[in-house]
C-alpha positions as CSV (number, residue, x, y, z in Angstrom):
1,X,-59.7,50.0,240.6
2,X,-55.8,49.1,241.1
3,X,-54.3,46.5,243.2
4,X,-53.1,49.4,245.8
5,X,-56.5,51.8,245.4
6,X,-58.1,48.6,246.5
7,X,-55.8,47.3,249.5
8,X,-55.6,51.2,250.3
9,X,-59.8,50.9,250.2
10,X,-60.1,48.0,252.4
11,X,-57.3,49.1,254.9
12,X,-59.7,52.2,255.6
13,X,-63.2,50.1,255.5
14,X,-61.3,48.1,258.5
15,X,-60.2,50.9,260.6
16,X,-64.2,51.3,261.3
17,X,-65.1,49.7,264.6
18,X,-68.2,49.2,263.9
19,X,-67.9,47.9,260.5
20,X,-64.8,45.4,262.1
21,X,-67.4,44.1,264.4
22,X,-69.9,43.8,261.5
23,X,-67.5,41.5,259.8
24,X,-66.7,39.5,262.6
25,X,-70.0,38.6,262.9
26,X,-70.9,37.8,259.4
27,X,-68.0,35.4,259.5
28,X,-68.3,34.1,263.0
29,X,-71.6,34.3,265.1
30,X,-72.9,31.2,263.8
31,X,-74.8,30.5,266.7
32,X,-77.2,33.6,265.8
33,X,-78.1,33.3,262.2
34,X,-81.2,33.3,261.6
35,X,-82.8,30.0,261.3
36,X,-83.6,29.9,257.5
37,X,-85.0,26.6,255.7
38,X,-82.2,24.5,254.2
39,X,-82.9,25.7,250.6
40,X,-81.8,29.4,251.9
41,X,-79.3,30.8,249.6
42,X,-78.7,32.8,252.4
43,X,-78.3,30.3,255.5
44,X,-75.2,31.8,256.4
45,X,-75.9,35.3,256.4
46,X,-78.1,38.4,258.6
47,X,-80.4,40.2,257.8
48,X,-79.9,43.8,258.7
49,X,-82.3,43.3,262.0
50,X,-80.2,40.7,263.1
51,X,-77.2,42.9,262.3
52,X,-78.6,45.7,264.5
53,X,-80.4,43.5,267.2
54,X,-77.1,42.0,267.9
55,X,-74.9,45.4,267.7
56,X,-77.6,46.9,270.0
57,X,-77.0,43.9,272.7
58,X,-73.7,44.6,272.5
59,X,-74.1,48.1,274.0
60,X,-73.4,49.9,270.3
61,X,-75.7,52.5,270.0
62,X,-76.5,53.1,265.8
63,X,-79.0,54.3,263.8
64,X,-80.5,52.3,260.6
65,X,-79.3,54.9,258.1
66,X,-76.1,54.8,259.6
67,X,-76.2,50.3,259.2
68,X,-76.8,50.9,256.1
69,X,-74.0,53.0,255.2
70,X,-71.5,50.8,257.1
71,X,-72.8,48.1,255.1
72,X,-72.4,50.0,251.8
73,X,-69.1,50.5,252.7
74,X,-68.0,46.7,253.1
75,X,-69.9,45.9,250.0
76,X,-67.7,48.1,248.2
77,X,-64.4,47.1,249.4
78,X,-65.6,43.5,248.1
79,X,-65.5,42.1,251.8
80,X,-69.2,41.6,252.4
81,X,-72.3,40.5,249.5
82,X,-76.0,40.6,249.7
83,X,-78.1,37.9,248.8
84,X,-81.5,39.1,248.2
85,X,-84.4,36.6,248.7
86,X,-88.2,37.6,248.0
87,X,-88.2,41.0,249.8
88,X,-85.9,40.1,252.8
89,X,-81.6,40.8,252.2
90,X,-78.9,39.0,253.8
91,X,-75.2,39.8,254.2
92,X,-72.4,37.3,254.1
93,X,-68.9,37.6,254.3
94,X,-67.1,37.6,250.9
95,X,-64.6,34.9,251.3
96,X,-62.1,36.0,248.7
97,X,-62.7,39.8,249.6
98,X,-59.7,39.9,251.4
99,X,-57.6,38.2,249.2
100,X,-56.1,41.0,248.3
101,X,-54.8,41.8,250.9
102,X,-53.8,38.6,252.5
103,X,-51.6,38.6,249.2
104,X,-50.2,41.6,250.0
105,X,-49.5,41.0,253.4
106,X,-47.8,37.7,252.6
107,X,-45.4,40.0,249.8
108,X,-44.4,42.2,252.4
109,X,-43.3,40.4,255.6
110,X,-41.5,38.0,253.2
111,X,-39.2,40.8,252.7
């Protein structure tokens, strides 16, 4: 994938609502991670119950096919992983997914 099919990519993986809120919360709502042993590879992240316990409190009505495809869609575009541990998976935010872009941005408002 090129430089511009990828910022292009994320730029319309971010218009989402939905999938905006879903990395919001993978990078921000510390407070309700699930409270995994300290050995978790995946202390940081949600499961996709969490993911949809927490959009559901939040008055966003979505089915778990339709989860899974928003999440598909951030995996993709690099900004979100999944750890997998036994049978459970957990989403975090991809730190340097958005590098990219940040890059980008910095290259155009220079100018």
């Amino acid at each position: 994938m090129t430089n511009d099919t990828h910022i292009t990519n994320v730029f319309k993986v971010l218009q989402d609502p939905i999938r905006f809120r879903i990395i919001e919360m993978l990078q921000f709502d510390s407070e309700r991670r699930k409270f995994l042993p300290d050995t978790s590879k995946a202390k940081e992240g949600f499961c996709p119950e969490d993911i949809l316990m927490v959009l559901r409190e939040e008055g966003i009505r979505i089915s778990n096919t339709k989860l899974s495809y928003h999440l598909k869609e951030l995996r993709e575009a690099h900004i979100i992983y999944l750890v997998k541990e036994g049978k459970r998976n957990f989403y975090l935010f991809n730190d340097d997914g958005l590098e990219t872009i940040q890059s980008w941005l910095k290259r155009v408002l220079k100018k």
